[in-house]
Short mmCIF file of the C-alpha atoms (twelve columns), coordinates in Angstrom:
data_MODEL
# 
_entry.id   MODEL 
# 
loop_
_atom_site.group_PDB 
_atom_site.id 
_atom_site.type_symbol 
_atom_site.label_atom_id 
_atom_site.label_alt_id 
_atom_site.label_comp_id 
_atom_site.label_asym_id 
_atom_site.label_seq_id 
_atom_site.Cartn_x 
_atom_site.Cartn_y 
_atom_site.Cartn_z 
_atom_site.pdbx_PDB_model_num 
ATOM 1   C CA . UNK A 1   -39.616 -38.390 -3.735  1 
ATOM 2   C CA . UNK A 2   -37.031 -40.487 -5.072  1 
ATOM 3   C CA . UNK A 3   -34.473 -42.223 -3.083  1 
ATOM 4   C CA . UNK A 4   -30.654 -40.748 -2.633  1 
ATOM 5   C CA . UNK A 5   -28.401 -43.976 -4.414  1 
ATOM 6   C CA . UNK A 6   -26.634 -45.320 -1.926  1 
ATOM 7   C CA . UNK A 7   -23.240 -44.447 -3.306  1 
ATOM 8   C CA . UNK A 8   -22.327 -40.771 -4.394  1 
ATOM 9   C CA . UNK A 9   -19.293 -40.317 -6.026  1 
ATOM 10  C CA . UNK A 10  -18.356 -36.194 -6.605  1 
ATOM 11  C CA . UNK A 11  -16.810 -34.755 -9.475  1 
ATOM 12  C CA . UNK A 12  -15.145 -31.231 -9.849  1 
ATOM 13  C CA . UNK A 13  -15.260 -30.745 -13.848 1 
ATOM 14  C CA . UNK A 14  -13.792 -27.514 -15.811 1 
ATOM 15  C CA . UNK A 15  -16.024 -25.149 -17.625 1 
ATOM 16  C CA . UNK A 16  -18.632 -26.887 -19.939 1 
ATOM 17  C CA . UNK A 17  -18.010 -28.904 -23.091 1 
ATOM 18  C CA . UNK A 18  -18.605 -32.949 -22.363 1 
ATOM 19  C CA . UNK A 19  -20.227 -33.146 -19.144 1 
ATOM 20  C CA . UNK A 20  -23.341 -34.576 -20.145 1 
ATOM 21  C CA . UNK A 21  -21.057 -37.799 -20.572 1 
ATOM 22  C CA . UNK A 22  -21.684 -37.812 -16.390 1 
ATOM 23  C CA . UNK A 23  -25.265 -38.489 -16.905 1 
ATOM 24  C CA . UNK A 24  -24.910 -41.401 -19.203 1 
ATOM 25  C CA . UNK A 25  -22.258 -42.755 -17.207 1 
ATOM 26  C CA . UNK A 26  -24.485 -42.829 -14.060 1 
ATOM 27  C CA . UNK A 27  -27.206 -44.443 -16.071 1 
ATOM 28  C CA . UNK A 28  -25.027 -46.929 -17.733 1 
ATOM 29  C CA . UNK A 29  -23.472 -47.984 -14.090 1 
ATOM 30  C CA . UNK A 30  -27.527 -47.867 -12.960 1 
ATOM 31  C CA . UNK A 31  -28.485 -50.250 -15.767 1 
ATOM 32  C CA . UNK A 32  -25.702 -52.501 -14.783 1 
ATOM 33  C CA . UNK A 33  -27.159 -52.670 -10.977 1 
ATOM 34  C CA . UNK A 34  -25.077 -50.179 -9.184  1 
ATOM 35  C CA . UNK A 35  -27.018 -47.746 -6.901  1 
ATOM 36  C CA . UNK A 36  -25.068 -44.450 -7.415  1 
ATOM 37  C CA . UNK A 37  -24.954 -40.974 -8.022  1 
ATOM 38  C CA . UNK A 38  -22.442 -38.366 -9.805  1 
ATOM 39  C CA . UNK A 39  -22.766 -35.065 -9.142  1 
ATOM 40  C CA . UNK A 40  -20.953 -32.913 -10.587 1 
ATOM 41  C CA . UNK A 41  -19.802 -29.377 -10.050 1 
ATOM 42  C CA . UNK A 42  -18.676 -26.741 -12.865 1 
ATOM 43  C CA . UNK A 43  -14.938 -25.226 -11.611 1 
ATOM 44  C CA . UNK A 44  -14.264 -21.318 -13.205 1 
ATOM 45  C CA . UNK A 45  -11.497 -22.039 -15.695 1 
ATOM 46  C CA . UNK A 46  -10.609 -18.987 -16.585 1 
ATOM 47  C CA . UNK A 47  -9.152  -18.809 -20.079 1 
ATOM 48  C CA . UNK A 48  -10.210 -21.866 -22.093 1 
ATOM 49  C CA . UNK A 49  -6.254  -23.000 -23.411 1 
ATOM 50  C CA . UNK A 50  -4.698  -26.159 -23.628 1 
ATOM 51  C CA . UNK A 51  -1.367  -23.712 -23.034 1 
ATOM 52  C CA . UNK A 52  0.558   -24.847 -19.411 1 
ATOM 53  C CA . UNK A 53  0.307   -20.970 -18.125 1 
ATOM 54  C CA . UNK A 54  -3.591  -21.631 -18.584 1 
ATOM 55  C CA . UNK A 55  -3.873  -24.827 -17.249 1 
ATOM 56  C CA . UNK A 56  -1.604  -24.021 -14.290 1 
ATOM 57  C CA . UNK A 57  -4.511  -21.777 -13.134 1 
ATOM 58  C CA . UNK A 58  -6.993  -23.657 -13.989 1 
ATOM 59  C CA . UNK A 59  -6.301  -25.879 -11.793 1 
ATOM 60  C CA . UNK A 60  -5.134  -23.894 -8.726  1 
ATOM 61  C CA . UNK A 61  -5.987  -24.184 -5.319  1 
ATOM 62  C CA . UNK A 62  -8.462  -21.564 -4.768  1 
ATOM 63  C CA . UNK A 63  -10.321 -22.480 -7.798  1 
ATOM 64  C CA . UNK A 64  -10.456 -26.148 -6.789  1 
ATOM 65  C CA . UNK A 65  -11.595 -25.128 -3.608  1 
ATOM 66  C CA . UNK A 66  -14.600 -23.091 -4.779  1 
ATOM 67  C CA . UNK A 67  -15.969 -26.194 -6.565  1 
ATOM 68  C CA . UNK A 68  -15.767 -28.185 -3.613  1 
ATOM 69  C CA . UNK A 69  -17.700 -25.745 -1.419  1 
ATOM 70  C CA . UNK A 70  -20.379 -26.521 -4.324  1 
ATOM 71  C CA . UNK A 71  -20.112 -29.898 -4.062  1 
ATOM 72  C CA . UNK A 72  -20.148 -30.285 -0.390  1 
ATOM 73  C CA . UNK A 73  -24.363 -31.261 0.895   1 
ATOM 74  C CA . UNK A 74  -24.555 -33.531 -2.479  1 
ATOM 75  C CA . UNK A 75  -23.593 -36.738 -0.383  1 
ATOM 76  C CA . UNK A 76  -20.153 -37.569 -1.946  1 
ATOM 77  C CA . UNK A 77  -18.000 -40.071 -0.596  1 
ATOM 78  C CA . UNK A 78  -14.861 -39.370 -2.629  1 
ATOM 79  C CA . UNK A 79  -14.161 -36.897 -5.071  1 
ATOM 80  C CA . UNK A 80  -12.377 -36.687 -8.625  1 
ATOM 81  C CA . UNK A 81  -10.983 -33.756 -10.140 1 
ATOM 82  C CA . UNK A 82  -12.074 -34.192 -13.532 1 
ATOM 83  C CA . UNK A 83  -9.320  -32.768 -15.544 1 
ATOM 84  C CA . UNK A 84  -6.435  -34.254 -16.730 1 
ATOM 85  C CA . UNK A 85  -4.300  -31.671 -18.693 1 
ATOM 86  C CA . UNK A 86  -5.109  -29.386 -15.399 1 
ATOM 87  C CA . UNK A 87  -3.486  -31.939 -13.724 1 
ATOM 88  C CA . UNK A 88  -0.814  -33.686 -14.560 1 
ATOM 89  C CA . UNK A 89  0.933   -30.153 -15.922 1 
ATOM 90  C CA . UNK A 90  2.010   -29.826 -12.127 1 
ATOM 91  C CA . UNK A 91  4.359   -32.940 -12.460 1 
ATOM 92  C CA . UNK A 92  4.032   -36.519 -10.578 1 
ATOM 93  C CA . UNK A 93  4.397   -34.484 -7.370  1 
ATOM 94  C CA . UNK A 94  3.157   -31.085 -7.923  1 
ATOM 95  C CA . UNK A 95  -0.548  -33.626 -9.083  1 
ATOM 96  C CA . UNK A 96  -0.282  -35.232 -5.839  1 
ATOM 97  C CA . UNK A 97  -0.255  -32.087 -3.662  1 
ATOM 98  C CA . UNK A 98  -3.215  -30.686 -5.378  1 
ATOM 99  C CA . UNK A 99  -5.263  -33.680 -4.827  1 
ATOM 100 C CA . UNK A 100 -3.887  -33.690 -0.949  1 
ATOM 101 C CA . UNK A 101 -5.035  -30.067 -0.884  1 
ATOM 102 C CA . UNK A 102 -8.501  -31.168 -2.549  1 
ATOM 103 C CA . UNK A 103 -8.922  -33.935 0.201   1 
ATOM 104 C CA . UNK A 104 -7.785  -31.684 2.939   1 
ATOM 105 C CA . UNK A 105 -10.603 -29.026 1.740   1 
ATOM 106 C CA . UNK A 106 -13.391 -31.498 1.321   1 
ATOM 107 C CA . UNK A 107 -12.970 -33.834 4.018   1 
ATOM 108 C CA . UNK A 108 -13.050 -36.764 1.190   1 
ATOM 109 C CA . UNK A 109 -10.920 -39.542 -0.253  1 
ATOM 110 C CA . UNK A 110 -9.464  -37.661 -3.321  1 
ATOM 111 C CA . UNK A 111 -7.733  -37.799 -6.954  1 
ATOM 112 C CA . UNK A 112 -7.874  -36.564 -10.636 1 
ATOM 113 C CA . UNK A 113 -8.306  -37.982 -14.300 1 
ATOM 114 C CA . UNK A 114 -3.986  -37.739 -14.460 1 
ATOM 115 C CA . UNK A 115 -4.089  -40.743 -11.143 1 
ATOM 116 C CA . UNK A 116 -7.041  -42.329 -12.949 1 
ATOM 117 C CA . UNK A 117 -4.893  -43.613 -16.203 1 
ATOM 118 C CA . UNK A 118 -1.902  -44.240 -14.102 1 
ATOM 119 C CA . UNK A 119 -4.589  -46.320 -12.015 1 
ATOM 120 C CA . UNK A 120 -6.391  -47.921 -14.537 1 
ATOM 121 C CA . UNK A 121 -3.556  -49.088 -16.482 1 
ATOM 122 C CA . UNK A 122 -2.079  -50.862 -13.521 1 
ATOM 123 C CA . UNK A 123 -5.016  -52.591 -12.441 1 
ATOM 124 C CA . UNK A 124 -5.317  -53.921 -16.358 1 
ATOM 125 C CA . UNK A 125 -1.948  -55.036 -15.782 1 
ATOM 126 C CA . UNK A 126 -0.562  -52.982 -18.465 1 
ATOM 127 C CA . UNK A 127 3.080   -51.560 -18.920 1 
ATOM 128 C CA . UNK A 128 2.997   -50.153 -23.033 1 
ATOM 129 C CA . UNK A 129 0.840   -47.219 -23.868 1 
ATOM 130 C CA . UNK A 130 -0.395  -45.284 -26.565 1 
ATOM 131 C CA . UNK A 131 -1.287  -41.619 -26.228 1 
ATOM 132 C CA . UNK A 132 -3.888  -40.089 -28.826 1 
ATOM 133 C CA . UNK A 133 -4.247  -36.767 -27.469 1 
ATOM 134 C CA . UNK A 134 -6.878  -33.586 -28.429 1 
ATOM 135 C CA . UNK A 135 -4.171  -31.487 -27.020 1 
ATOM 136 C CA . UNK A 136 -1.227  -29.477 -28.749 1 
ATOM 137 C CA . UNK A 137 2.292   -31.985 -28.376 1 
ATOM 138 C CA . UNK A 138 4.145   -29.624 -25.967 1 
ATOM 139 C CA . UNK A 139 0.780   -30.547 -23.823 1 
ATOM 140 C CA . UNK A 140 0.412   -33.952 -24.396 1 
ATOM 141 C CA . UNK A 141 4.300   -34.426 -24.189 1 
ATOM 142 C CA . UNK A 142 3.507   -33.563 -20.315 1 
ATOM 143 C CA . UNK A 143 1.248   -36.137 -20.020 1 
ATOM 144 C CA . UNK A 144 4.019   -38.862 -21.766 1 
ATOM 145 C CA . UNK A 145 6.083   -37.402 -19.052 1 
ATOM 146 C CA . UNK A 146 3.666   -38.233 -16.036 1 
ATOM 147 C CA . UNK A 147 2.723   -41.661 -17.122 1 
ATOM 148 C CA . UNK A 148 6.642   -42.310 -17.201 1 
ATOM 149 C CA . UNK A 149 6.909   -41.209 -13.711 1 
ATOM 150 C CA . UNK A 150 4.179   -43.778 -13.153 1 
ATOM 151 C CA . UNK A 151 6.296   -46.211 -14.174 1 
ATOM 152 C CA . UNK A 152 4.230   -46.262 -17.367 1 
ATOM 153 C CA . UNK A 153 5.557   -46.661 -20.864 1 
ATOM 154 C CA . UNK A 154 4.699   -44.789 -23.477 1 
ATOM 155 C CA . UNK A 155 5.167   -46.039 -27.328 1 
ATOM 156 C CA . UNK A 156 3.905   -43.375 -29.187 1 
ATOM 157 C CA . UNK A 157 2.563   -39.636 -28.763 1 
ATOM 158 C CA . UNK A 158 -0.494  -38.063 -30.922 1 
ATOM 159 C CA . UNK A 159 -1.224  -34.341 -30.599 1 
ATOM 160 C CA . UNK A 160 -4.284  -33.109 -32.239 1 
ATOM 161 C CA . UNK A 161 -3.608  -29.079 -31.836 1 
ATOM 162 C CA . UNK A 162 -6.873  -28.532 -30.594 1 
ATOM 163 C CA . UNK A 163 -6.566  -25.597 -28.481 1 
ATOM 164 C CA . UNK A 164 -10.106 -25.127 -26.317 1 
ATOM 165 C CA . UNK A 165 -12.383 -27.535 -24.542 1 
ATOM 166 C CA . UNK A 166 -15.085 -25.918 -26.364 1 
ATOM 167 C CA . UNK A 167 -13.617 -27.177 -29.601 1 
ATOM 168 C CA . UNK A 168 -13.019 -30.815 -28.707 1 
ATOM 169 C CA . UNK A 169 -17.108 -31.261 -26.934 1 
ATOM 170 C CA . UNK A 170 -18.270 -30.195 -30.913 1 
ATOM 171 C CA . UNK A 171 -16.075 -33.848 -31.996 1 
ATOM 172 C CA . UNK A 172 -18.364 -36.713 -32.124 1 
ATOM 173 C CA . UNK A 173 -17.361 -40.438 -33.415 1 
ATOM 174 C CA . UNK A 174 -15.967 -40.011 -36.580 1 
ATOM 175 C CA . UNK A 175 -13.277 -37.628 -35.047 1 
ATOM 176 C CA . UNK A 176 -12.783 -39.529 -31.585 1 
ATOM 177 C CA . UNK A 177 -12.334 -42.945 -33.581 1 
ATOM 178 C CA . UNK A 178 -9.649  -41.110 -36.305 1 
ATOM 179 C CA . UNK A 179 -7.713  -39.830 -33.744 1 
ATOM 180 C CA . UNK A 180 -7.574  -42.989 -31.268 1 
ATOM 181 C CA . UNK A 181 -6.444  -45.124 -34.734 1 
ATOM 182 C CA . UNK A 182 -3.976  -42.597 -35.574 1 
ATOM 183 C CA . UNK A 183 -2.911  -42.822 -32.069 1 
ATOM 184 C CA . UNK A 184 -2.337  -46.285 -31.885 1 
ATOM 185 C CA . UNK A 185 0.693   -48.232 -32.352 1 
ATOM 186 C CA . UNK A 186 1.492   -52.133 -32.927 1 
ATOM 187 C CA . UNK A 187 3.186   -51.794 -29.581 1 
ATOM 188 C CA . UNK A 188 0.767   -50.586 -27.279 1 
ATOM 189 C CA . UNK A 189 -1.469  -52.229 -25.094 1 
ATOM 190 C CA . UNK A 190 -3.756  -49.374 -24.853 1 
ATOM 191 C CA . UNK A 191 -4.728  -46.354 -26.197 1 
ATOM 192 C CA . UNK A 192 -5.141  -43.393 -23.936 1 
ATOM 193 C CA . UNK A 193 -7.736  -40.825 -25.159 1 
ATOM 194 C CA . UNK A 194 -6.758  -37.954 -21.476 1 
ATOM 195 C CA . UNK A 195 -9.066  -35.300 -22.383 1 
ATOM 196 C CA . UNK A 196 -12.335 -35.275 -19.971 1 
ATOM 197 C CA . UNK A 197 -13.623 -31.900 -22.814 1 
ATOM 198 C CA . UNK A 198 -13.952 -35.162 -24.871 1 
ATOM 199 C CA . UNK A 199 -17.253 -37.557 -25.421 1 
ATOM 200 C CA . UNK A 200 -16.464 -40.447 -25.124 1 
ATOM 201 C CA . UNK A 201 -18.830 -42.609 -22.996 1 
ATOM 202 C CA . UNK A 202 -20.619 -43.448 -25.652 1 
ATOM 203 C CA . UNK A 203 -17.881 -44.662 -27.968 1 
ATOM 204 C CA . UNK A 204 -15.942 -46.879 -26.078 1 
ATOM 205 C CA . UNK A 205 -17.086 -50.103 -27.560 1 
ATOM 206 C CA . UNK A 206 -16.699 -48.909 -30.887 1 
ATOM 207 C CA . UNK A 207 -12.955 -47.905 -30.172 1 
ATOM 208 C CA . UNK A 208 -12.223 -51.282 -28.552 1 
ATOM 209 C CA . UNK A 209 -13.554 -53.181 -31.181 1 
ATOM 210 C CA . UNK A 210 -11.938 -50.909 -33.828 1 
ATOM 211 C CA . UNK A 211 -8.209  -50.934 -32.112 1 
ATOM 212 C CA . UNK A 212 -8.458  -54.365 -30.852 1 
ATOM 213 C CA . UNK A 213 -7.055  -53.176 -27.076 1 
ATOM 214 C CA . UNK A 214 -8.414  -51.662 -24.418 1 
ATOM 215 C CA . UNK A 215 -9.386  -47.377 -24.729 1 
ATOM 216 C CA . UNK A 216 -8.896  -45.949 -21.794 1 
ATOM 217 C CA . UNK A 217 -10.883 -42.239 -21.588 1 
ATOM 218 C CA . UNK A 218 -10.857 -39.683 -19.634 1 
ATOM 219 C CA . UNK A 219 -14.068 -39.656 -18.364 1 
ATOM 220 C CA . UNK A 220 -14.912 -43.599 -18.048 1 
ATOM 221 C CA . UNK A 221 -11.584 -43.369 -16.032 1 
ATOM 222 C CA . UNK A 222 -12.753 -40.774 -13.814 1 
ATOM 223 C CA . UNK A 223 -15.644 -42.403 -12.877 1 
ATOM 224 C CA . UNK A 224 -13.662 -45.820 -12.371 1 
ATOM 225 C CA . UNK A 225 -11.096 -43.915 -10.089 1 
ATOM 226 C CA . UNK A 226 -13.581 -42.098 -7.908  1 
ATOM 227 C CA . UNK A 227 -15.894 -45.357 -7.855  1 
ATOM 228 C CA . UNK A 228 -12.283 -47.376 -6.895  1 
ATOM 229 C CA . UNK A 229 -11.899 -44.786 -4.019  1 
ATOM 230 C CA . UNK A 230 -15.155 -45.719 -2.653  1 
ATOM 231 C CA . UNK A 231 -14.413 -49.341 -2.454  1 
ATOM 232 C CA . UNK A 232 -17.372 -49.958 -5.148  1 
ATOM 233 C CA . UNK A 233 -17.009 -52.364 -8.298  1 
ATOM 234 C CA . UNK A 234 -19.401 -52.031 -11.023 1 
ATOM 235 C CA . UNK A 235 -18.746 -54.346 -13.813 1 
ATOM 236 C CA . UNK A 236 -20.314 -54.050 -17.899 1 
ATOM 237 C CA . UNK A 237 -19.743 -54.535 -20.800 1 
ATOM 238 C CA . UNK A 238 -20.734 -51.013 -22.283 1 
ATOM 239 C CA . UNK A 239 -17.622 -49.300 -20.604 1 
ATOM 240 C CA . UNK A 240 -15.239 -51.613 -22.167 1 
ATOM 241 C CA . UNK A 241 -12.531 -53.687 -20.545 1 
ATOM 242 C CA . UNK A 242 -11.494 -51.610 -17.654 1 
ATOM 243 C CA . UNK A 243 -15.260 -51.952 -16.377 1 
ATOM 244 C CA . UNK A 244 -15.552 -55.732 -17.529 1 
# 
């Protein structure tokens, strides 16, 4: 039988469409010496729409709560709601009582993909962003607000129109590297790619070497922020500069 890793970090993820970038993560973070697990548990989403009324229930309480009855008897130590549009469309506060709510439920240190960026961009030291976004703009322009309630500039604004997750797990490089170059700007020290329905784990030192900067994703910074909440470090050079 083989052995549990020593660290389990749990992930609540919406519907189906890029979660098979969890696997690759874990073995990337394995190759690179860490001894941990992800599991990860499917949340109902309901109607697949990047629209707010959708993504308002999508990310509800009860629903979160379901997933984390399936997650609970994997091992986690800390959880990550691994959404971001589901997310930050509450608002800086309305995020941080859902992922109270989630930590109150599972018994776990908590957050979600929307904390993760705000997160990750601090601890690069960063202040300028770029947003390259699957999302329609009235969406994305949600997330612009968020970051600037971080404390977080943001440069410049890409929407893509895509309207379902299913859509954006069918995009593979050549569609993930257009939009993060269309996304950038001369001003930003980062491109933000916030959509965890996009692959991306793979890519990331192709888009760092393409922009230049540091690509943050949605879910390399989900993994980050729920390793971060377990006190673990892992560092390589496949994740790009947030993991070197």
């Amino acid at each position: 039988m083989q052995k549990a890793a020593q660290h389990s970090v749990g992930f609540l993820y919406p519907g189906y469409s890029a979660e098979d970038d969890y696997p690759r993560l874990e073995g990337i973070l394995r190759k690179a010496g860490a001894d941990v697990a992800l599991p990860l548990v499917h949340t109902d989403i309901g109607e697949d729409a990047h629209r707010v009324d959708a993504l308002l229930e999508m990310g509800s309480a009860d629903r979160l709560a379901d997933g984390m009855a399936a997650l609970s008897g994997r091992g986690a130590r800390t959880v990550v709601w691994a959404c971001t549009s589901a997310s930050f469309v509450f608002g800086w506060e309305g995020a941080h009582e859902q992922v109270r709510t989630l930590s109150a439920v599972g018994g776990l240190p908590a957050s979600s993909t929307s904390f993760a960026f705000v997160h990750a961009v601090r601890a690069l030291g960063l202040q300028r962003v770029a947003i390259a976004a699957t999302y329609p703009t009235d969406v994305a322009e949600y997330f612009a607000a968020f970051l600037k309630a971080a404390g977080i500039e943001v440069v410049s604004l890409r929407g893509s129109g895509i309207i379902t997750a299913a859509e954006v797990g069918t995009w593979g490089r050549s569609e993930v590297l257009e939009m993060a170059t269309s996304g950038d700007h001369a001003a930003a020290e980062a491109v933000l790619l916030p959509d965890t329905a996009l692959h991306s784990a793979e890519h990331l030192p192709v888009l760092e070497a393409v922009l230049g900067k540091p690509v943050l994703t949605a879910n390399q910074v989900s993994v980050w922020e729920g390793l971060r909440l377990a006190e673990l470090s892992v560092r390589t050079e496949a994740l790009g500069a947030l993991f070197r």
